[in-house]
mmCIF file of the N, C-alpha and C atoms, coordinates in Angstrom:
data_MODEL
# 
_entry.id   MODEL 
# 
loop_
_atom_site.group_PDB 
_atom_site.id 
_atom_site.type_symbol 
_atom_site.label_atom_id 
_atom_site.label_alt_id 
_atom_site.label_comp_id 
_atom_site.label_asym_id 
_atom_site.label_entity_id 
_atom_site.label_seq_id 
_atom_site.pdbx_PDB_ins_code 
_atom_site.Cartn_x 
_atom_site.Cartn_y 
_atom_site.Cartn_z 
_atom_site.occupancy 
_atom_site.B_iso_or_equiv 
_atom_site.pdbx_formal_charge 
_atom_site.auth_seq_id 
_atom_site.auth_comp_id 
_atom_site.auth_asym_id 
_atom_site.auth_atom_id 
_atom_site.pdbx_PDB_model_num 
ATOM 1   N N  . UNK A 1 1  ? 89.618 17.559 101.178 1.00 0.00 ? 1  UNK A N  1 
ATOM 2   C CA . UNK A 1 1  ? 90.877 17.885 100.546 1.00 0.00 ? 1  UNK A CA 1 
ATOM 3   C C  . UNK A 1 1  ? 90.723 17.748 99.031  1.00 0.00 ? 1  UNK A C  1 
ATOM 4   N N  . UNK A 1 2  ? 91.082 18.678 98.216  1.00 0.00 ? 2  UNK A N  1 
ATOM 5   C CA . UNK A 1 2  ? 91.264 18.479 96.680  1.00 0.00 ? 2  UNK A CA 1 
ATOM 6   C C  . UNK A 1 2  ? 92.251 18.014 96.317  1.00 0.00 ? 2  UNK A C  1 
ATOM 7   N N  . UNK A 1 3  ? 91.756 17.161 95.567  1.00 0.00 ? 3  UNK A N  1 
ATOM 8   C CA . UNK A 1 3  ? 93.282 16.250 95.212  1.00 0.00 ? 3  UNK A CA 1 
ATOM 9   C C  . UNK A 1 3  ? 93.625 16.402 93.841  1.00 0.00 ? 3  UNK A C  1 
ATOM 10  N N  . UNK A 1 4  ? 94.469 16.788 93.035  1.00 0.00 ? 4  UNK A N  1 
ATOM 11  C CA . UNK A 1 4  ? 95.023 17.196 91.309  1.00 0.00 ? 4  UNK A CA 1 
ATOM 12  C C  . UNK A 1 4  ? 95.375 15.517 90.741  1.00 0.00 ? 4  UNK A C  1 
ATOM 13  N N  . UNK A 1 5  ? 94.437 15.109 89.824  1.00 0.00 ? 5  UNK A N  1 
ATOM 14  C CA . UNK A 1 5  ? 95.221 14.060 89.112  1.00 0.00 ? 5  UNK A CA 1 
ATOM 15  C C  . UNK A 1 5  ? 95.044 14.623 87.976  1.00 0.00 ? 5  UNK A C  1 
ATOM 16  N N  . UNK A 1 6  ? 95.773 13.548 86.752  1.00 0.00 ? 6  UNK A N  1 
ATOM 17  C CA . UNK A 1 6  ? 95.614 14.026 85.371  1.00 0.00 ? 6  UNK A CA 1 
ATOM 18  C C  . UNK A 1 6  ? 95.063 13.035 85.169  1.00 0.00 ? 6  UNK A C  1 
ATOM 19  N N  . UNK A 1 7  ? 94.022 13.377 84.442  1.00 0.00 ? 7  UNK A N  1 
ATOM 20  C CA . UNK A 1 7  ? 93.491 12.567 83.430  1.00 0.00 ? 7  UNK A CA 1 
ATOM 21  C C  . UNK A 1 7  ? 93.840 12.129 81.848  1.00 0.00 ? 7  UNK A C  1 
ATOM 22  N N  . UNK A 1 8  ? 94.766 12.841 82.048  1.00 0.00 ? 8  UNK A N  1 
ATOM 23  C CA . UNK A 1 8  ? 95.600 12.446 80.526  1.00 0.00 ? 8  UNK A CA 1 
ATOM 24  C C  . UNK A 1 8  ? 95.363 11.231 80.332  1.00 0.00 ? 8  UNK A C  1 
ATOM 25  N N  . UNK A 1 9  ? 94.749 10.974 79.173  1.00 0.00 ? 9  UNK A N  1 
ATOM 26  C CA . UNK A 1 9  ? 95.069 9.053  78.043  1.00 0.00 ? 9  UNK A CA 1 
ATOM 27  C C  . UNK A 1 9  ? 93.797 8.355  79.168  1.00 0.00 ? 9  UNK A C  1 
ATOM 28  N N  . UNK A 1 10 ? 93.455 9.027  79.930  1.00 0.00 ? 10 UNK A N  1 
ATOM 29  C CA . UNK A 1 10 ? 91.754 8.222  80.159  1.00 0.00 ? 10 UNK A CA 1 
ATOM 30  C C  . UNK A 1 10 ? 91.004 7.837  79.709  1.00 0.00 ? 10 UNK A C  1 
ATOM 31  N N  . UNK A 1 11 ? 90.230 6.244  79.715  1.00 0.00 ? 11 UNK A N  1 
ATOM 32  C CA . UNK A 1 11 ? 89.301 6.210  78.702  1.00 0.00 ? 11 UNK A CA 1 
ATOM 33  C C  . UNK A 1 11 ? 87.573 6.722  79.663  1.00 0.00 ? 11 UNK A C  1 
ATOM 34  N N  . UNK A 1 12 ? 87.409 7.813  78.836  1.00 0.00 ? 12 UNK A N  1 
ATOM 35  C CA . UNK A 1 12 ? 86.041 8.271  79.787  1.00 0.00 ? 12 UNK A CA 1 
ATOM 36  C C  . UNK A 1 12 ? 84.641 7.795  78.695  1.00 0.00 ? 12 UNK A C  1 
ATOM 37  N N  . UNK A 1 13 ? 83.971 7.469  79.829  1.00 0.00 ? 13 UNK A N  1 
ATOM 38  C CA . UNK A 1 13 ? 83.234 7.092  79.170  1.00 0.00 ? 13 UNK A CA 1 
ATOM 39  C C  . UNK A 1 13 ? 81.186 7.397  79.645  1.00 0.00 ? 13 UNK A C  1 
ATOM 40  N N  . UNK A 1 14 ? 80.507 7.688  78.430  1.00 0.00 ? 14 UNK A N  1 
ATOM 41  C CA . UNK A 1 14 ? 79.693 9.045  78.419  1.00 0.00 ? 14 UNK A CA 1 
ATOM 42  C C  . UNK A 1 14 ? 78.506 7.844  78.493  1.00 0.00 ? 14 UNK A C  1 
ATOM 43  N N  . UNK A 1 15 ? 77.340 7.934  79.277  1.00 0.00 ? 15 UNK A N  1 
ATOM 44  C CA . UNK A 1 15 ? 75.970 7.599  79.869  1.00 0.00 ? 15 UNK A CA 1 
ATOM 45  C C  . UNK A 1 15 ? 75.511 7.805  78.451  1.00 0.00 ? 15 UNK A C  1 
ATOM 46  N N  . UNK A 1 16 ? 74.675 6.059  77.865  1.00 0.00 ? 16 UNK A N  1 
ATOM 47  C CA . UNK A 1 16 ? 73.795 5.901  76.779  1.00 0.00 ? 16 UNK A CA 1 
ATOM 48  C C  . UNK A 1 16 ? 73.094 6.890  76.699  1.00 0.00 ? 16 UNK A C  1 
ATOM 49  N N  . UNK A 1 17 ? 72.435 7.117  78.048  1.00 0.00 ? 17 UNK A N  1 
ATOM 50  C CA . UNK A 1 17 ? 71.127 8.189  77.734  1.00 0.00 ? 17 UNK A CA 1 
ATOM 51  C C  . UNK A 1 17 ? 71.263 9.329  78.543  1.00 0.00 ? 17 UNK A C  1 
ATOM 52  N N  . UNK A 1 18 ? 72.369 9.976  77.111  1.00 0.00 ? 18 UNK A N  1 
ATOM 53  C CA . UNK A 1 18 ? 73.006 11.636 76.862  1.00 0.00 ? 18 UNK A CA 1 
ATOM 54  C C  . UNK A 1 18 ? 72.091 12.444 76.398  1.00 0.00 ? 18 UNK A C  1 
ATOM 55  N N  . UNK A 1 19 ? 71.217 12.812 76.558  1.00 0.00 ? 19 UNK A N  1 
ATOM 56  C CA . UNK A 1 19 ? 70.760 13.683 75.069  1.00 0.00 ? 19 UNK A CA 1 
ATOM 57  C C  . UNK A 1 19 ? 70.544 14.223 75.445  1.00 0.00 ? 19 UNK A C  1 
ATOM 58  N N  . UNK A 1 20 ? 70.510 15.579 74.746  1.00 0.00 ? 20 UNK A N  1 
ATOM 59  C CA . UNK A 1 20 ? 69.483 17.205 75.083  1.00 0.00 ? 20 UNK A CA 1 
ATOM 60  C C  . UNK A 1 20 ? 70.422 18.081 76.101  1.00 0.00 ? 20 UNK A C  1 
ATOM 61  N N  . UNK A 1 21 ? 72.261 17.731 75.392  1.00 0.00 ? 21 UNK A N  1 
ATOM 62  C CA . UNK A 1 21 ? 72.583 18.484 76.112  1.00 0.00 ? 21 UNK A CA 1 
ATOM 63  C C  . UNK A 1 21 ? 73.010 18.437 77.651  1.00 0.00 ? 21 UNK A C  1 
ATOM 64  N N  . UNK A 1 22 ? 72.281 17.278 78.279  1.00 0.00 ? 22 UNK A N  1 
ATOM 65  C CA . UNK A 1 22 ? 72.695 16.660 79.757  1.00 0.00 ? 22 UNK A CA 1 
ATOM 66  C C  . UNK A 1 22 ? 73.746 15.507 79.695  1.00 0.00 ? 22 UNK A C  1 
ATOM 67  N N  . UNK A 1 23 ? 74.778 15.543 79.238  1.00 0.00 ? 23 UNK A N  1 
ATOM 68  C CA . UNK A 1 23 ? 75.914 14.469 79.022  1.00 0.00 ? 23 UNK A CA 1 
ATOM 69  C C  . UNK A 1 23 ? 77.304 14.956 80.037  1.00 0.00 ? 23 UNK A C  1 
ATOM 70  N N  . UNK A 1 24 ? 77.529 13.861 80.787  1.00 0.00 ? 24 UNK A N  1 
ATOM 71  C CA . UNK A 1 24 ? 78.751 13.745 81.432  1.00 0.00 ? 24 UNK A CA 1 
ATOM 72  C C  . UNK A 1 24 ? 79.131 12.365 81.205  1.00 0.00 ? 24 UNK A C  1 
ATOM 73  N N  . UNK A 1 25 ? 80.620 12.553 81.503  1.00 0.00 ? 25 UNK A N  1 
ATOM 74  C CA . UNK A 1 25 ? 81.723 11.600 81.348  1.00 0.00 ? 25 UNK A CA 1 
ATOM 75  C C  . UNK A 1 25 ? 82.071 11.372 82.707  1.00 0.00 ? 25 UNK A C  1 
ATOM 76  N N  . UNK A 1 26 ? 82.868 9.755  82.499  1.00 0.00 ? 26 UNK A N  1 
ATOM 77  C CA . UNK A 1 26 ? 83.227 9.474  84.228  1.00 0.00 ? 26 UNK A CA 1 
ATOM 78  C C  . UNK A 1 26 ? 84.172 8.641  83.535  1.00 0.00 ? 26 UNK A C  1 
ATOM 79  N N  . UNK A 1 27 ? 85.563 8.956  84.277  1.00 0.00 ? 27 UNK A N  1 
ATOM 80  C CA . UNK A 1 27 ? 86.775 7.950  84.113  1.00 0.00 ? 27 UNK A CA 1 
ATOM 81  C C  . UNK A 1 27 ? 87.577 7.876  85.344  1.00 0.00 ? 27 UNK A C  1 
ATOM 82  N N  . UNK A 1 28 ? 88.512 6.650  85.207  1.00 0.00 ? 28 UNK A N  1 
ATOM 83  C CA . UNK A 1 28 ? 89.178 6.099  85.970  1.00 0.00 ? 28 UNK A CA 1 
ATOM 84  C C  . UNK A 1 28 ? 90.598 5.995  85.978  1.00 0.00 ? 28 UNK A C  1 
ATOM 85  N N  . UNK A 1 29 ? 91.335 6.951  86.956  1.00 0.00 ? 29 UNK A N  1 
ATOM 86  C CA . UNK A 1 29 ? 93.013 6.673  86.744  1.00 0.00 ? 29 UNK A CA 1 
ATOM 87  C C  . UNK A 1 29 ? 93.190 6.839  88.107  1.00 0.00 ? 29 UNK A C  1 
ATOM 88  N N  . UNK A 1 30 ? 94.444 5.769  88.370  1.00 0.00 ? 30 UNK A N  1 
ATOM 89  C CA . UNK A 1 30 ? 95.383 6.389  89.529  1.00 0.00 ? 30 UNK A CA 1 
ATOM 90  C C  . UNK A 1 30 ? 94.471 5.724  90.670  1.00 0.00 ? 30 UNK A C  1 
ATOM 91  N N  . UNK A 1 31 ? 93.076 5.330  90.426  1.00 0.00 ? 31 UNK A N  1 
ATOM 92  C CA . UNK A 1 31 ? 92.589 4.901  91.542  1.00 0.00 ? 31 UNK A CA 1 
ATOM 93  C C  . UNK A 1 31 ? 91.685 6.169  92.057  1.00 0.00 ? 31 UNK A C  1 
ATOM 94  N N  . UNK A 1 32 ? 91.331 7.149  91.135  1.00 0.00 ? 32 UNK A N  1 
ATOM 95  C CA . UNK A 1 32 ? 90.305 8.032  91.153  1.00 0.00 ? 32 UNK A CA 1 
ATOM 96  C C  . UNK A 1 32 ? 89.317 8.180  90.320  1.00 0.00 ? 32 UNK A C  1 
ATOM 97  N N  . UNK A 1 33 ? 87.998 8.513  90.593  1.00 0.00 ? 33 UNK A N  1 
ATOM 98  C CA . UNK A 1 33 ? 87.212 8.807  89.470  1.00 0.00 ? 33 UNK A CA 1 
ATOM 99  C C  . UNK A 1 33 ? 86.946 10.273 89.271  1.00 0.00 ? 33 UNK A C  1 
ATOM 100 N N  . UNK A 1 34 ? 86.844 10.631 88.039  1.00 0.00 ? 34 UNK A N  1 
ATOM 101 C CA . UNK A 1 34 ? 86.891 11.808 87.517  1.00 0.00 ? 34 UNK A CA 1 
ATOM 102 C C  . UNK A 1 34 ? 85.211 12.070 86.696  1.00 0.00 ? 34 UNK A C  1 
ATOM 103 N N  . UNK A 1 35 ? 84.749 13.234 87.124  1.00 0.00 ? 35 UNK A N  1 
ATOM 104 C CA . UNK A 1 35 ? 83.416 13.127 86.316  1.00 0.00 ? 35 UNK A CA 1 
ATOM 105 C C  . UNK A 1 35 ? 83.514 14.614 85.314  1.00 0.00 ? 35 UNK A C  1 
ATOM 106 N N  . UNK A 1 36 ? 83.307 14.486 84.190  1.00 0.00 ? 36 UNK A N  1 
ATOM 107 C CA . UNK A 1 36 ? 83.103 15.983 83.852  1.00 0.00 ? 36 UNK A CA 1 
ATOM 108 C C  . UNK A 1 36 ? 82.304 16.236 82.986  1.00 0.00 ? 36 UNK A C  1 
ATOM 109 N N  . UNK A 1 37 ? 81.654 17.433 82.033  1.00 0.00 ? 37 UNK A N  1 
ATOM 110 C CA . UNK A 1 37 ? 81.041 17.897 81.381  1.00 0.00 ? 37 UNK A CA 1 
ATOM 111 C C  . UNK A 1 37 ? 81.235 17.889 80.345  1.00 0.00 ? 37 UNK A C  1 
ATOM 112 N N  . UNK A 1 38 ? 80.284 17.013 79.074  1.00 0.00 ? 38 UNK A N  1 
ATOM 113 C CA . UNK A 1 38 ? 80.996 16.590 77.895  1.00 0.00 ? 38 UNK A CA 1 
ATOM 114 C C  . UNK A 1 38 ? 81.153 17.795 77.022  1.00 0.00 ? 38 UNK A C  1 
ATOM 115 N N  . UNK A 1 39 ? 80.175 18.660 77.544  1.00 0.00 ? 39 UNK A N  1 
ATOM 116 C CA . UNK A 1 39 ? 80.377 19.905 76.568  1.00 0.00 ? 39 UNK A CA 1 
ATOM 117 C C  . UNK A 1 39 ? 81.419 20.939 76.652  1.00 0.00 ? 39 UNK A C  1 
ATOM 118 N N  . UNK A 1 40 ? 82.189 20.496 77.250  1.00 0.00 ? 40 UNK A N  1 
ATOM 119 C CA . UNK A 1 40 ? 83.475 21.157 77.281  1.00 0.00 ? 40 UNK A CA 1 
ATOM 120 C C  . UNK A 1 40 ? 84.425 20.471 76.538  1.00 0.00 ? 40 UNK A C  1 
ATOM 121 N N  . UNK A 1 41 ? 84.189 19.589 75.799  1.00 0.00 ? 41 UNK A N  1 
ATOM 122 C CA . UNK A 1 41 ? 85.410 18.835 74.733  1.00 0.00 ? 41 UNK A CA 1 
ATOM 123 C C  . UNK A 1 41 ? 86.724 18.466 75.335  1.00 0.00 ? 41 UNK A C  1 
ATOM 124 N N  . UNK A 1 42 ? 86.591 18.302 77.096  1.00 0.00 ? 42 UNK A N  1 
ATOM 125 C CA . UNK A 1 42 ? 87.560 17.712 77.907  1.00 0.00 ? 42 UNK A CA 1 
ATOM 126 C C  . UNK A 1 42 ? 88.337 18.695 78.510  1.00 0.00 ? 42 UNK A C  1 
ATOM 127 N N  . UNK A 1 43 ? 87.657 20.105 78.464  1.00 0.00 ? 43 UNK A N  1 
ATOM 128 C CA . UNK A 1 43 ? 88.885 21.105 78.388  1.00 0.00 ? 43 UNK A CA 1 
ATOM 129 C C  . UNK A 1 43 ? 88.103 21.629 80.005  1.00 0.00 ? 43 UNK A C  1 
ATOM 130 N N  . UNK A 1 44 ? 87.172 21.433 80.468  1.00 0.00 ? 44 UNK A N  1 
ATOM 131 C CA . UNK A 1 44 ? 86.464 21.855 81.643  1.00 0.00 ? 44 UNK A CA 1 
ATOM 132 C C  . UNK A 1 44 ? 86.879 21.120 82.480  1.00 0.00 ? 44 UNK A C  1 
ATOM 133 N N  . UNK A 1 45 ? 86.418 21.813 84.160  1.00 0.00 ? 45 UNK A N  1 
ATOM 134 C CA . UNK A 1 45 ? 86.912 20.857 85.085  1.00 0.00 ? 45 UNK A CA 1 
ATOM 135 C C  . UNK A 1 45 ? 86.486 19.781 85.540  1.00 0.00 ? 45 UNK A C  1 
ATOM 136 N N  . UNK A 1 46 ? 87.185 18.885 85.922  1.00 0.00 ? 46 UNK A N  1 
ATOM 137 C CA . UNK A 1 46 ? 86.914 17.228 86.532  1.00 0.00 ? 46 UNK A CA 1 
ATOM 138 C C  . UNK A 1 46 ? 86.762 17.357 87.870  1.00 0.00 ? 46 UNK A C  1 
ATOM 139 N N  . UNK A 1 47 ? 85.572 16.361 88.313  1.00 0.00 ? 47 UNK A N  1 
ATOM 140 C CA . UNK A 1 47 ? 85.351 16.675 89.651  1.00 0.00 ? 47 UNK A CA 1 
ATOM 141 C C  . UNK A 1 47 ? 85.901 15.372 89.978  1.00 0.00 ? 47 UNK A C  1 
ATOM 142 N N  . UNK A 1 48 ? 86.526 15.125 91.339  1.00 0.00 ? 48 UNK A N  1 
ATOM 143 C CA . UNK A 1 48 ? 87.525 14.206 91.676  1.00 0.00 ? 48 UNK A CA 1 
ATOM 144 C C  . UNK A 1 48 ? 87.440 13.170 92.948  1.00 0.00 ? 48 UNK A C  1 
ATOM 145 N N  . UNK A 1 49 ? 86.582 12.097 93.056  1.00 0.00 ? 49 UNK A N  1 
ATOM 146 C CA . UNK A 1 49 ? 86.467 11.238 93.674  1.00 0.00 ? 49 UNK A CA 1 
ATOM 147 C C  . UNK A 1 49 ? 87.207 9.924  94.387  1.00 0.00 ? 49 UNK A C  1 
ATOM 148 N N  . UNK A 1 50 ? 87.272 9.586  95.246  1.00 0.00 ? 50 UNK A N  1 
ATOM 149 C CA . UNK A 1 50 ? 87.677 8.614  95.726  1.00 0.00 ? 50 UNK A CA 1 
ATOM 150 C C  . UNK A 1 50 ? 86.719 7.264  95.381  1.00 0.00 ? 50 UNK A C  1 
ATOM 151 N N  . UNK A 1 51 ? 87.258 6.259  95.444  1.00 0.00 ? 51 UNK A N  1 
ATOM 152 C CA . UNK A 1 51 ? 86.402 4.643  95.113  1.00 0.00 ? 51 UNK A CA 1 
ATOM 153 C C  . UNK A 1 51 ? 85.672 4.536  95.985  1.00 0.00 ? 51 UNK A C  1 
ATOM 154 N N  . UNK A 1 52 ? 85.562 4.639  97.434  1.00 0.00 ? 52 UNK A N  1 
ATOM 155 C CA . UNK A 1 52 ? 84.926 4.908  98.515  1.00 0.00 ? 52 UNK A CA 1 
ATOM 156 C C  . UNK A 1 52 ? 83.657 5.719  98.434  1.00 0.00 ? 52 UNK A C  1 
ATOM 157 N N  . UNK A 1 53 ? 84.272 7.593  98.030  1.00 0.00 ? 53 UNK A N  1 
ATOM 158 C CA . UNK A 1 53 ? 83.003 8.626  97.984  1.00 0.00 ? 53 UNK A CA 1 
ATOM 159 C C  . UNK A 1 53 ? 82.381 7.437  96.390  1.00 0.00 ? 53 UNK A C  1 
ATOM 160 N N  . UNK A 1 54 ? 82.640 6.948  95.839  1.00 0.00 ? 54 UNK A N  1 
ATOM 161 C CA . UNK A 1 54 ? 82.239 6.750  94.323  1.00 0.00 ? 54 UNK A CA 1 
ATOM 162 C C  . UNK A 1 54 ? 80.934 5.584  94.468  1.00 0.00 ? 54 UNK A C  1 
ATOM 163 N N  . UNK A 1 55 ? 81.438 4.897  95.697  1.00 0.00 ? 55 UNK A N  1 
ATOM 164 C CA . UNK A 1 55 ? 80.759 3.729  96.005  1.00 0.00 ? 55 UNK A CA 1 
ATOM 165 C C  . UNK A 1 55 ? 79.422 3.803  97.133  1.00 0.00 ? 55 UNK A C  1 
ATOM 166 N N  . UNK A 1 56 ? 79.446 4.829  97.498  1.00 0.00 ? 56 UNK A N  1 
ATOM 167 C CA . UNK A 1 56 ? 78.849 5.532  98.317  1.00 0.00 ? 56 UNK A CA 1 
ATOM 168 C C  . UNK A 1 56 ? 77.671 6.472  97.583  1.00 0.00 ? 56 UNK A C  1 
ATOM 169 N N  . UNK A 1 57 ? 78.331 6.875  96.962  1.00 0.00 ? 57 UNK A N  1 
ATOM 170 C CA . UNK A 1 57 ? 77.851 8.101  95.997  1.00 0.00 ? 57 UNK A CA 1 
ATOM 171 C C  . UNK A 1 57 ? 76.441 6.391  94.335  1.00 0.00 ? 57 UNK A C  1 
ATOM 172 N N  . UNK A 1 58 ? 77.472 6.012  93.949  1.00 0.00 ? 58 UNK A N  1 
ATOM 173 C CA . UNK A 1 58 ? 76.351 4.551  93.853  1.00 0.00 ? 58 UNK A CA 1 
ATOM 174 C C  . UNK A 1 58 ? 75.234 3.993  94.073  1.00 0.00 ? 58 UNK A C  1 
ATOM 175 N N  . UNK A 1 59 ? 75.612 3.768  95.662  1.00 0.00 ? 59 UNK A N  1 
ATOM 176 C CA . UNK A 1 59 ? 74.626 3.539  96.255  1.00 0.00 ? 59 UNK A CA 1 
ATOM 177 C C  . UNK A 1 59 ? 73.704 3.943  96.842  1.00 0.00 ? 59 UNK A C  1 
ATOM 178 N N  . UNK A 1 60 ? 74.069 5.632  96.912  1.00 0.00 ? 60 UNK A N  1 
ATOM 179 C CA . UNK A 1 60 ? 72.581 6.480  96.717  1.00 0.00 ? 60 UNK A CA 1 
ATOM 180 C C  . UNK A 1 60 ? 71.607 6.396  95.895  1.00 0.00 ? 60 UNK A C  1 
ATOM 181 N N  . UNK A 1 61 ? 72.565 6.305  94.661  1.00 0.00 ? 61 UNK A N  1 
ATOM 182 C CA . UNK A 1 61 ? 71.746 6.014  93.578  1.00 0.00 ? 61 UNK A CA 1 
ATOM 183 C C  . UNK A 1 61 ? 70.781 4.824  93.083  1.00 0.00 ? 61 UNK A C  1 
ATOM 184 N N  . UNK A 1 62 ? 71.184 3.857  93.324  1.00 0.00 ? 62 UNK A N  1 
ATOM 185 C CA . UNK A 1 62 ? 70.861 2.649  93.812  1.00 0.00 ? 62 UNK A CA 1 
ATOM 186 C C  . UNK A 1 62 ? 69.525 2.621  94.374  1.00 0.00 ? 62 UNK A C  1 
ATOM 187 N N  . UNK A 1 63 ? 69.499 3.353  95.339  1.00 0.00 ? 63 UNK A N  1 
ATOM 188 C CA . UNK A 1 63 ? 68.563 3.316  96.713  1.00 0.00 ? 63 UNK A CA 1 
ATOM 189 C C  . UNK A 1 63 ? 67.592 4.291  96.750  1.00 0.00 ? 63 UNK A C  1 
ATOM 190 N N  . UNK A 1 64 ? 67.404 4.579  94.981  1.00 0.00 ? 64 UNK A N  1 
ATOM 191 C CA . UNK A 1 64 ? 66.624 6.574  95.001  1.00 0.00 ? 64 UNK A CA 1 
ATOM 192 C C  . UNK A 1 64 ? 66.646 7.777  95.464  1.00 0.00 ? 64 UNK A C  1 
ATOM 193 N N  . UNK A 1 65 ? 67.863 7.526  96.215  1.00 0.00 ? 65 UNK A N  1 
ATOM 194 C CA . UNK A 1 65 ? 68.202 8.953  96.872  1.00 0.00 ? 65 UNK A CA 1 
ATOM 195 C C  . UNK A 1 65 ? 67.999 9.930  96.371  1.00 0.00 ? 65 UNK A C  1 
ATOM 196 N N  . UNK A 1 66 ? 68.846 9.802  95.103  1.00 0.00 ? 66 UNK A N  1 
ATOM 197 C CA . UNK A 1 66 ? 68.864 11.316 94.387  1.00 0.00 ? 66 UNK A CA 1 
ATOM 198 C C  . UNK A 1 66 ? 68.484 11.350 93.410  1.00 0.00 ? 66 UNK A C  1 
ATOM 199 N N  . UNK A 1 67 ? 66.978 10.931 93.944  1.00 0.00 ? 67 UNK A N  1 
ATOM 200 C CA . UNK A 1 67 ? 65.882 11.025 92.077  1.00 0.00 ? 67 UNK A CA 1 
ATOM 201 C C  . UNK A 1 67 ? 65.727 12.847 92.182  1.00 0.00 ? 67 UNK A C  1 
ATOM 202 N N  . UNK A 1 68 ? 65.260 13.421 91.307  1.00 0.00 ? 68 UNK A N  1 
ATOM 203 C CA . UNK A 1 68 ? 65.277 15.242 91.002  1.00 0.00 ? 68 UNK A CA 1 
ATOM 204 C C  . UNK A 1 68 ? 64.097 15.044 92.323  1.00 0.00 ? 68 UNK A C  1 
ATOM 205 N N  . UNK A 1 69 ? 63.128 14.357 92.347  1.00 0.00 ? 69 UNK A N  1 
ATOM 206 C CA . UNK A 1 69 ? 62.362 14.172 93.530  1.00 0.00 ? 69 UNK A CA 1 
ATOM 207 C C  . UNK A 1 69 ? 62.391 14.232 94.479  1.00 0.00 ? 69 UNK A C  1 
ATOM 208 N N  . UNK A 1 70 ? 63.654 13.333 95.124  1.00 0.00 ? 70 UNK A N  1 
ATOM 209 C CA . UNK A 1 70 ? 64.103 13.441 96.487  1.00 0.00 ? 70 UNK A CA 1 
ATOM 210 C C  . UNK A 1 70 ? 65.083 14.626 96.485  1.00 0.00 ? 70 UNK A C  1 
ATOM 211 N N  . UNK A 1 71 ? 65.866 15.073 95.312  1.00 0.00 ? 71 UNK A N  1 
ATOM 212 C CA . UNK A 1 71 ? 66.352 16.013 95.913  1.00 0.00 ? 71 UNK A CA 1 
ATOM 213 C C  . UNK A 1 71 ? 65.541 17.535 95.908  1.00 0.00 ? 71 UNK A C  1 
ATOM 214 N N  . UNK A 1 72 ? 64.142 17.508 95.255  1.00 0.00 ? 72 UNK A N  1 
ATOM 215 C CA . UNK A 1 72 ? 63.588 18.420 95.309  1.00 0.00 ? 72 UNK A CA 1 
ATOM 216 C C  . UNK A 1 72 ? 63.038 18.846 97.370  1.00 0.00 ? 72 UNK A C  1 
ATOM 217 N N  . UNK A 1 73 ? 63.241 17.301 97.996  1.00 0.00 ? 73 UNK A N  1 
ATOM 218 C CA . UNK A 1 73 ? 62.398 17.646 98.766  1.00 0.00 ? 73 UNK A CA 1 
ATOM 219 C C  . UNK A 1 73 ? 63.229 18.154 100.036 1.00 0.00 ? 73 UNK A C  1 
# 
């Protein structure tokens, strides 16, 4: 299900190691997380998570799931 929040007055906040053009933002309202594309100056779309998918989604990461490696394979 897609769910519409606003992110209006969010504080998002952008991964130290941005550079070269690969920069996203991830914020928190309402009890959702929102991820989006910094190169859109906020005006692009937010992809829209639950704390659950977020925590989940984590702990893939966590666990190397989704190095470009594993997802190459």
């Amino acid at each position: 299900m897609t769910e519409s929040v606003d992110f209006t007055g969010a504080r998002w906040r952008k991964a130290t190691p941005s550079e070269g053009g690969g920069c996203v933002e991830v914020a928190f309202k309402n009890g959702k997380i929102g991820v989006r594309d910094t190169k859109d100056d906020g005006r692009g779309p937010v992809l829209v998570f639950t704390e659950t998918e977020w925590q989940a989604f984590l702990g893939g990461v966590h666990n190397h799931e989704f190095t470009i490696d594993a997802l190459r394979s």
